[in-house]
PAGUSE-283289 format. One record per residue (C-alpha): x negated, y, z; chain; residue number from 1. Coordinates in pm, whole numbers. Layout:
% PAGUSE-283289
x:X, y:Y, z:Z, mol:A, seq:NUM
...
% end
This chain:
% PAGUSE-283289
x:-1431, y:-1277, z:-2861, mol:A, seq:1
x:-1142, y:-1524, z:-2917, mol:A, seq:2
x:-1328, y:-1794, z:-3172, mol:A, seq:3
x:-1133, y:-2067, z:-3299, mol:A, seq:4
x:-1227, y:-2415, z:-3156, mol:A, seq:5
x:-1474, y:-2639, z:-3370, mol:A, seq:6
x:-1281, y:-2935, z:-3592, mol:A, seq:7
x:-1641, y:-3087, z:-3673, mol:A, seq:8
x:-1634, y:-3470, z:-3522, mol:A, seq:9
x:-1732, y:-3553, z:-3164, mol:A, seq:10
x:-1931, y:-3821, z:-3231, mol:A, seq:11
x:-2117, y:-3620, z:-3510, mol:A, seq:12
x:-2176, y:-3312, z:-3245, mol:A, seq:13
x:-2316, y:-3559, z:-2971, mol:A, seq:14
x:-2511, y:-3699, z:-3203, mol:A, seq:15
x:-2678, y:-3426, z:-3317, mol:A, seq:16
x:-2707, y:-3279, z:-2963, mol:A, seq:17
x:-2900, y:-3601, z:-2877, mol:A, seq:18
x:-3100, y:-3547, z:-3181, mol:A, seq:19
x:-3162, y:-3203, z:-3065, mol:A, seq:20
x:-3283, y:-3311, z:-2709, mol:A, seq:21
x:-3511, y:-3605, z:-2810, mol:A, seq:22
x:-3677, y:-3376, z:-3120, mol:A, seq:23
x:-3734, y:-3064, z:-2855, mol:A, seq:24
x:-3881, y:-3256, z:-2601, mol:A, seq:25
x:-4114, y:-3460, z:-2838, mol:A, seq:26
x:-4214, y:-3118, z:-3038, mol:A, seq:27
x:-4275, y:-2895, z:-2692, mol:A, seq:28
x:-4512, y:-3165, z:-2571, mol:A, seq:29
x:-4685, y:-3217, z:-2892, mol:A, seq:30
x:-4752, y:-2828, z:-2973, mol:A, seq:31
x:-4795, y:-2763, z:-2614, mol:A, seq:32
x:-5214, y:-2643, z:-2763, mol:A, seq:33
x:-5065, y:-2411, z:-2974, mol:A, seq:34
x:-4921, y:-2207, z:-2694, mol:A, seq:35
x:-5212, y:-2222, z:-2494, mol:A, seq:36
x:-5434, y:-2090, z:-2781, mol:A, seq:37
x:-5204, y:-1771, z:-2839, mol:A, seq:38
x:-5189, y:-1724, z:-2473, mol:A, seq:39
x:-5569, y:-1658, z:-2492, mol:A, seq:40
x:-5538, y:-1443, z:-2795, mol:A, seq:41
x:-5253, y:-1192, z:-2638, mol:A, seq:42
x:-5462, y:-1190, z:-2266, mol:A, seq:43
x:-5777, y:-1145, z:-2401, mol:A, seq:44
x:-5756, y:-1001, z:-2754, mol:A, seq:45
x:-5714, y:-627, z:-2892, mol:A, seq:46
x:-5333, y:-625, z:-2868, mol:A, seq:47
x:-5298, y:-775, z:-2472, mol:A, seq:48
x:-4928, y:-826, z:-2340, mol:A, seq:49
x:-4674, y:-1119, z:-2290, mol:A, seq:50
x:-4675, y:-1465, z:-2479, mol:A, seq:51
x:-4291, y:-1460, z:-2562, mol:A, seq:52
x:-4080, y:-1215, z:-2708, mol:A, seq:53
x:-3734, y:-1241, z:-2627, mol:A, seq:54
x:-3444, y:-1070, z:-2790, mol:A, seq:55
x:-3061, y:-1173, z:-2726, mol:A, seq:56
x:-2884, y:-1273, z:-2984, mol:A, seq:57
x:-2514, y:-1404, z:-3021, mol:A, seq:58
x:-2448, y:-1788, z:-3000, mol:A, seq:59
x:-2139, y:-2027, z:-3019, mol:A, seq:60
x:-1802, y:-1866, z:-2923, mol:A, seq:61
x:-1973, y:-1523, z:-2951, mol:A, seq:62
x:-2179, y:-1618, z:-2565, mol:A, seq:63
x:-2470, y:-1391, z:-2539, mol:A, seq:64
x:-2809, y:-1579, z:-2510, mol:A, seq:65
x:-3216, y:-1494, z:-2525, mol:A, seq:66
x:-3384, y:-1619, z:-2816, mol:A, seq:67
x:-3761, y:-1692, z:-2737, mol:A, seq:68
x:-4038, y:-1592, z:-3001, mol:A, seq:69
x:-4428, y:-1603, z:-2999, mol:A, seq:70
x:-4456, y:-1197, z:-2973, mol:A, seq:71
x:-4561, y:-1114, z:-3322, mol:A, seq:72
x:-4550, y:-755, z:-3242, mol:A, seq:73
x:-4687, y:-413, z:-3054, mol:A, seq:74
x:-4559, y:-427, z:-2700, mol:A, seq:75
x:-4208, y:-244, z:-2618, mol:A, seq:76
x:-4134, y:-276, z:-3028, mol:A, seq:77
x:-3745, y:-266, z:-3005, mol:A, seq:78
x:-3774, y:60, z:-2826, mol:A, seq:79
x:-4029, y:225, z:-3100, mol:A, seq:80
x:-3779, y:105, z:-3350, mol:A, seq:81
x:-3480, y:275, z:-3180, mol:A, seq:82
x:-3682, y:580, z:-3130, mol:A, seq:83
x:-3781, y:664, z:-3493, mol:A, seq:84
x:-3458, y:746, z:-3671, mol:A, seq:85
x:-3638, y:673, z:-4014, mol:A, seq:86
x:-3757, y:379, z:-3930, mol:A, seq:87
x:-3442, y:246, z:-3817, mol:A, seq:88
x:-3241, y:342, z:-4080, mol:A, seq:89
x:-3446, y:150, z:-4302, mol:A, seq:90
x:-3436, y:-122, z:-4086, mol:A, seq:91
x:-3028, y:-122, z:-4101, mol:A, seq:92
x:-3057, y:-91, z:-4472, mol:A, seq:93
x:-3289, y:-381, z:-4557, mol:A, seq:94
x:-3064, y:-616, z:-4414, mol:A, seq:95
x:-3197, y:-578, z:-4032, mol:A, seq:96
x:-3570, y:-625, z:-4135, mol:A, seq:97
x:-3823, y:-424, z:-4262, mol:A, seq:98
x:-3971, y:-488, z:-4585, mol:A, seq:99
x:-4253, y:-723, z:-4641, mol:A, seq:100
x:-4590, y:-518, z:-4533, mol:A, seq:101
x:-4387, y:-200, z:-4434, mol:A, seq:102
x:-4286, y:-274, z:-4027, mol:A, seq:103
x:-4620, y:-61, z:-3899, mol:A, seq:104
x:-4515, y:-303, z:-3540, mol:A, seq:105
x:-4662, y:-625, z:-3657, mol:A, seq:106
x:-5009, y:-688, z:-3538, mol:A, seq:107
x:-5250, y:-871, z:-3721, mol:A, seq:108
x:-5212, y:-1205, z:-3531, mol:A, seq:109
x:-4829, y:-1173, z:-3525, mol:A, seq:110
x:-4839, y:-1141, z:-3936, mol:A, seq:111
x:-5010, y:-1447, z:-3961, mol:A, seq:112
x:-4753, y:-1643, z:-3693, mol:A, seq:113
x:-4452, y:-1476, z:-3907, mol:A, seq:114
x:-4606, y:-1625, z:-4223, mol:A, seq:115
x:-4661, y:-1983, z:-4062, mol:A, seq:116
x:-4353, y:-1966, z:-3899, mol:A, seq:117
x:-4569, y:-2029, z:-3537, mol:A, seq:118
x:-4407, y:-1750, z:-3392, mol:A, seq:119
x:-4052, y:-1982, z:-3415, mol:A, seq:120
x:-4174, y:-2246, z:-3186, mol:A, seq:121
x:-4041, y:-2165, z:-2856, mol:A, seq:122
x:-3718, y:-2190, z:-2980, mol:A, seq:123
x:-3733, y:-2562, z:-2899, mol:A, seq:124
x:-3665, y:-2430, z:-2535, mol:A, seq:125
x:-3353, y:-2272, z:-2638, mol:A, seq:126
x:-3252, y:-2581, z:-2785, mol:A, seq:127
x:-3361, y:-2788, z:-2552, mol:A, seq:128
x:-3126, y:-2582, z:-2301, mol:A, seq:129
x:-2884, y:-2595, z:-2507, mol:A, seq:130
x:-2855, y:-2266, z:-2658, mol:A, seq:131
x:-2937, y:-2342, z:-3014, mol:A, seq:132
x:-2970, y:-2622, z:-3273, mol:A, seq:133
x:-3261, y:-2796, z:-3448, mol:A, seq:134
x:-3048, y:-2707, z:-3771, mol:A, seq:135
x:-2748, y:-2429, z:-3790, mol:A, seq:136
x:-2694, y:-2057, z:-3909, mol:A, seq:137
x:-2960, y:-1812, z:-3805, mol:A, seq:138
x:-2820, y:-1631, z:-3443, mol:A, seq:139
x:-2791, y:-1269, z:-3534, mol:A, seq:140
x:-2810, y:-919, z:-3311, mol:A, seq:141
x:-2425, y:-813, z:-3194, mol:A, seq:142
x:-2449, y:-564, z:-3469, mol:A, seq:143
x:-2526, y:-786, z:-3744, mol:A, seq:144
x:-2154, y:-991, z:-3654, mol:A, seq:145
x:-2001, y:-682, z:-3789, mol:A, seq:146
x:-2114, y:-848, z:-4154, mol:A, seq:147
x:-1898, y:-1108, z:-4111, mol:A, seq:148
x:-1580, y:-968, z:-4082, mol:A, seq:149
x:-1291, y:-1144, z:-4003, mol:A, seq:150
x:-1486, y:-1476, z:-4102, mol:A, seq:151
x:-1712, y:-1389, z:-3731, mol:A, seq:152
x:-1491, y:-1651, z:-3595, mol:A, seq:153
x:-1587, y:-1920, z:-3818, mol:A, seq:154
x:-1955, y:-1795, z:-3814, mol:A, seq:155
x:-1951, y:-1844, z:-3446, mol:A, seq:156
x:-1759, y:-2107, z:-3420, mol:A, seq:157
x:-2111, y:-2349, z:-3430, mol:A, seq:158
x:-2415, y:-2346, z:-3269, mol:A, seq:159
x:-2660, y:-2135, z:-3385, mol:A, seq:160
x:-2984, y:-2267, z:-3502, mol:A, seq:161
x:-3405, y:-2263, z:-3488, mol:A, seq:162
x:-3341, y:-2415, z:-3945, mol:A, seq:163
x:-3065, y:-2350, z:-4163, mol:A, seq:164
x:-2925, y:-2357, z:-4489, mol:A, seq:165
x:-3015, y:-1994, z:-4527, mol:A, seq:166
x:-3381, y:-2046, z:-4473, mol:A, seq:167
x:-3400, y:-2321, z:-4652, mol:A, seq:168
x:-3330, y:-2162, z:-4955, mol:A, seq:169
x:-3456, y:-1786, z:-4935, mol:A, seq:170
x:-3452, y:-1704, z:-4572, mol:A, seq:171
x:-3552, y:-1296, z:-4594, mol:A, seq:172
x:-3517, y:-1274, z:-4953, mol:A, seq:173
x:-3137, y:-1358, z:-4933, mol:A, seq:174
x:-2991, y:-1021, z:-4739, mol:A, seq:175
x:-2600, y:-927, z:-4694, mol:A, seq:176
x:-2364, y:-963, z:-4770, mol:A, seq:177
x:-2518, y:-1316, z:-5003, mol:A, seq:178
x:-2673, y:-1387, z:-4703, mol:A, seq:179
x:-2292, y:-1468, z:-4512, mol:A, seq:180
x:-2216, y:-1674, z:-4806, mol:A, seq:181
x:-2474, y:-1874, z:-4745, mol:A, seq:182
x:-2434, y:-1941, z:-4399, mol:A, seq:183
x:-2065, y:-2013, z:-4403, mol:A, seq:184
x:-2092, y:-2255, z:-4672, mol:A, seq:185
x:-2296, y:-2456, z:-4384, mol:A, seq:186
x:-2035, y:-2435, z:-4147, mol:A, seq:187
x:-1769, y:-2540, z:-4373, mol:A, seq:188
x:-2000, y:-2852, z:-4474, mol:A, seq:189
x:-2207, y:-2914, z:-4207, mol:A, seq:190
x:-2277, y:-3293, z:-4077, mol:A, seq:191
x:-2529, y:-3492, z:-4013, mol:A, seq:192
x:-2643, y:-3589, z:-4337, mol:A, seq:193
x:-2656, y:-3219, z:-4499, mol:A, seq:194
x:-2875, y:-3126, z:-4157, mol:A, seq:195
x:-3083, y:-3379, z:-4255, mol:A, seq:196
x:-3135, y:-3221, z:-4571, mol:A, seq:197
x:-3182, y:-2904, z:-4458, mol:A, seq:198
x:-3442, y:-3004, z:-4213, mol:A, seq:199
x:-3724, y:-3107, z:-4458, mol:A, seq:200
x:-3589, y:-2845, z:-4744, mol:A, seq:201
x:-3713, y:-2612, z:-4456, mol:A, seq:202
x:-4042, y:-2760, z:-4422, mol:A, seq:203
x:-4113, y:-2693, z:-4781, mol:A, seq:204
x:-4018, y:-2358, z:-4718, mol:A, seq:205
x:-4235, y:-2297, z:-4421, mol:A, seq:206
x:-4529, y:-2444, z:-4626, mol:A, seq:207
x:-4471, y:-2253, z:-4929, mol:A, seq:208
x:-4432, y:-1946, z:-4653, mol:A, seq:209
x:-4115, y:-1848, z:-4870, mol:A, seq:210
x:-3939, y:-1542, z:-4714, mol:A, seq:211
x:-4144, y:-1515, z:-4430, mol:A, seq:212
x:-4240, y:-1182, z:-4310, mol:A, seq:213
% end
């Protein structure tokens, strides 16, 4: 994809890259527990298989990356999903998500880490390699670009990231097309104070568990 190059400031995107290092590193060491307590739970409990679920997603000038996930899900989930026509229609049609208590791939553990938002931690390695943001529009599937239009060049044309605008004010109860609105209005305003306030309008989110499933 030819993406248009990025006007925001210099000093405002190595600032915030900084920001991103220094917050990663500090929140990878400090929840390091929580990954060895859901390592236990997926070797030894009812639903055993890997840690991390990783998907790729599209990042900044369309570059194809992983995104890492505490697995919240049956083993091999993408491929059930592709395999049940139904099922995937619905998924196509409810924004790429399946309605709240209806996605028969969650487990039990992986409904509570949706609802917490736990299952977003390891994200902090993509950021920390560079990947994503602390704070930026959510990185979508290569399908889900084709919401975008011809605005997918100014969707792409910042880093993607772990917080944004979008969840900070509905996250999965804001589908398409409102949810493109949403996060274009970030890129066309982003700096470092609006991340700012997008970082802690998050946190009230996550505790309120608004949009999370």
């Amino acid at each position: 994809m030819e993406i248009k190059l990025n006007t925001k400031s210099r000093y405002y995107l190595a600032e915030k890259r900084a920001l991103d290092v220094l917050l990663s590193i500090v929140a990878l060491i400090i929840l390091s527990p929580v990954f060895l307590v859901i390592w236990i739970f997926d070797c030894f409990g009812s639903n055993r298989g890997p840690v991390f679920y990783k998907q790729e997603r599209v990042g900044k000038d369309g570059k194809l990356f992983y995104i890492y996930k505490f697995r919240s899900m049956v083993v091999d989930a993408d491929k059930k999903l592709m395999e049940n026509e139904d099922l995937y229609i619905k998924y196509i049609a409810n924004s790429y998500k399946l309605p709240d208590g209806e996605d028969p791939r969650i487990t039990k553990l992986g409904s509570f880490l949706r609802k917490t938002s736990i299952d977003e931690i390891p994200q902090f390695i993509n950021i920390l390699r560079g990947d994503m943001s602390i704070i930026g529009p959510r990185p979508v599937i290569e399908s889900e670009i084709t919401e975008y239009g011809d605005r997918k060049n100014e969707f792409l044309s910042v880093k993607p990231g772990a917080l944004g605008y979008w969840q900070a004010i509905g996250r999965s109860n804001i589908g398409y097309p409102e949810r493109c609105d949403v996060e274009l209005y970030y890129v066309s305003k982003a700096s470092l104070r609006f991340d700012v306030s997008i970082f802690f309008k998050n946190i009230v989110s996550i505790m309120k568990r608004e949009g999370a499933f």
